[in-house]
N, C-alpha and C positions, 0 to 999 in steps of 0.2 A: 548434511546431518542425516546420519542416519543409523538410528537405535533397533534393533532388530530381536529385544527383549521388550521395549514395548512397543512394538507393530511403527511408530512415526516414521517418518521422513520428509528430506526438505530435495526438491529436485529436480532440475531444467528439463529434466526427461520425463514429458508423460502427452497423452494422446489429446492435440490440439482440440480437437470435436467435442470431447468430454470437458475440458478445462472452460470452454463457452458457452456449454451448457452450464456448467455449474455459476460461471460469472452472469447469465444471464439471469437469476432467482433475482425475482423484483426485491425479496428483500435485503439481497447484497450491492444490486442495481443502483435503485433508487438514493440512497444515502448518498452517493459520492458524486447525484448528478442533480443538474438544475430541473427543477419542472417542466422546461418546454425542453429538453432533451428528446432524443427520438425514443422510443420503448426500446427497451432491451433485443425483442426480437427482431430488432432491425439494424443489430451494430452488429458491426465485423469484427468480433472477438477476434477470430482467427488470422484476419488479416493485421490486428493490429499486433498481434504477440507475432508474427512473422516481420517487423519492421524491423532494422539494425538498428536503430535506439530504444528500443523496447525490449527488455529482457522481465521474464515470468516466470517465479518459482512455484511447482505445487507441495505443498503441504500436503501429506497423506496420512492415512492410516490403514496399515496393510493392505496398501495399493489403492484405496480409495481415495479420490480429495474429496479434503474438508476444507479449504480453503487456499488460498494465492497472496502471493506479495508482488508486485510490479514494480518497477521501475520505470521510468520514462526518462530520457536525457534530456534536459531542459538548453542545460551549455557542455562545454567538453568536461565539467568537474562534477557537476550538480543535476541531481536526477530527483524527482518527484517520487513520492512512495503512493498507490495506491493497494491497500489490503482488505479484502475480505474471508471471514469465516463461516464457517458452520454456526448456527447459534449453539448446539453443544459443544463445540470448541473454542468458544470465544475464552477470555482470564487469559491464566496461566498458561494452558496451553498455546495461545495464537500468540500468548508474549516470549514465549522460548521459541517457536519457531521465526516468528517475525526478528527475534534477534539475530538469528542464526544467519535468514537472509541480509539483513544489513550488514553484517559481518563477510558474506560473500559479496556484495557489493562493494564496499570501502577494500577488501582486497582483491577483488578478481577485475572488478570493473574500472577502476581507476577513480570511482568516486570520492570526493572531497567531502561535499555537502549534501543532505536529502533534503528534503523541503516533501513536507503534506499541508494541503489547502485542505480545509476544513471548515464545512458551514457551520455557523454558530450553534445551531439546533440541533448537532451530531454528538448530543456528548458524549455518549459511548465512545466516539473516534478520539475526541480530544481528551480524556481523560486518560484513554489507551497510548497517545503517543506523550503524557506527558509521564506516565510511567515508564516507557522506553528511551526518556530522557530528550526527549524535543523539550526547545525552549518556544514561546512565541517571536517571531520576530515584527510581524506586521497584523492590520487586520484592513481590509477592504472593505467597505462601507457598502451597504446594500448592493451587492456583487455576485447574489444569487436569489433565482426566485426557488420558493418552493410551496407545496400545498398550504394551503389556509385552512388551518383545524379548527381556531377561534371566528365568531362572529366579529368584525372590525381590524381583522387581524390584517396588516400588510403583508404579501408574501413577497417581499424581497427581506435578505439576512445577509448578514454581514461574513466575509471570509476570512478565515483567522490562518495564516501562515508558520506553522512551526519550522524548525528546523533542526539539523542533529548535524556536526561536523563531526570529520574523523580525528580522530586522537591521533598528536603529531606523532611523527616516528620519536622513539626513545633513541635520547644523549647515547644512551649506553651501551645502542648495538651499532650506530654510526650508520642504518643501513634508511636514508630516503628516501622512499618510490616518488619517481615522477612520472605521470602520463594521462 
């Protein structure tokens, strides 16, 4: 995707260094990890978008990222969505590019299934993938810790499992991908 009237773009091409720094902002961090995670500044961003089942789109605006869509392959069909924004680019905006990528994955990648985990306390995330049409499939029961903001408050939270299949191939072009 790439609009060149309003500066966007979705794209496997951009400079690993800069995409790790920007995944490393505690507040894109933090959300999608358990409390005793290691801090940001000590994960291998880089090494992990260089893995063969790890594919990472940036999200830009005239050349800048504002955020990312991952992939992770869990099995040969089904890959894991993690995504972060900009907070000025969260909505509408991170919902038309994050479509865009799902759509390069169910057709570039061979993906079937996504699947996002999701801690119960995310609701920005969960309300985000149920407008991109995740269904829930599961929830994991106390399956992640995270900070204690209440007095008496337990920090473990439950993982809720959405999920999005591809829409089969249409009767009426006859044409299947398999792989």
């Amino acid at each position: 995707m790439s609009d060149n009237s309003s500066g966007f773009a979705v794209t496997d091409r951009f400079d690993a260094e800069s995409m790790a720094a920007f995944m490393r902002q505690p507040a894109l961090y933090w959300p999608t990890q358990d409390a005793l995670a290691p801090p940001p500044e000590e994960v291998d961003f880089v090494g992990r978008m260089h893995t063969p089942s790890v594919w990472t789109y940036a999200a830009t605006l005239r050349g800048q990222i504002i955020g990312y869509v991952q992939f992770a392959a869990r099995t040969s069909v089904m890959s894991e969505i993690t995504v972060g924004f900009h907070p000025q680019c969260r909505g509408r905006i991170a919902k038309v590019i994050v479509q865009h990528a799902i759509g390069l994955a169910f057709r570039d990648l061979g993906v079937l299934k996504i699947i996002a985990c999701i801690a119960t306390d995310n609701r920005a995330a969960r309300y985000g993938v149920a407008r991109l049409g995740f269904c829930e499939e599961a929830r994991l029961h106390n399956a992640i810790t995270r900070p204690i903001t209440e007095r008496n408050q337990s920090p473990l939270r439950d993982i809720v499992i959405y999920s999005l299949a591809r829409a089969p191939a249409s009767a009426s072009n006859g044409s299947a991908r398999h792989g």
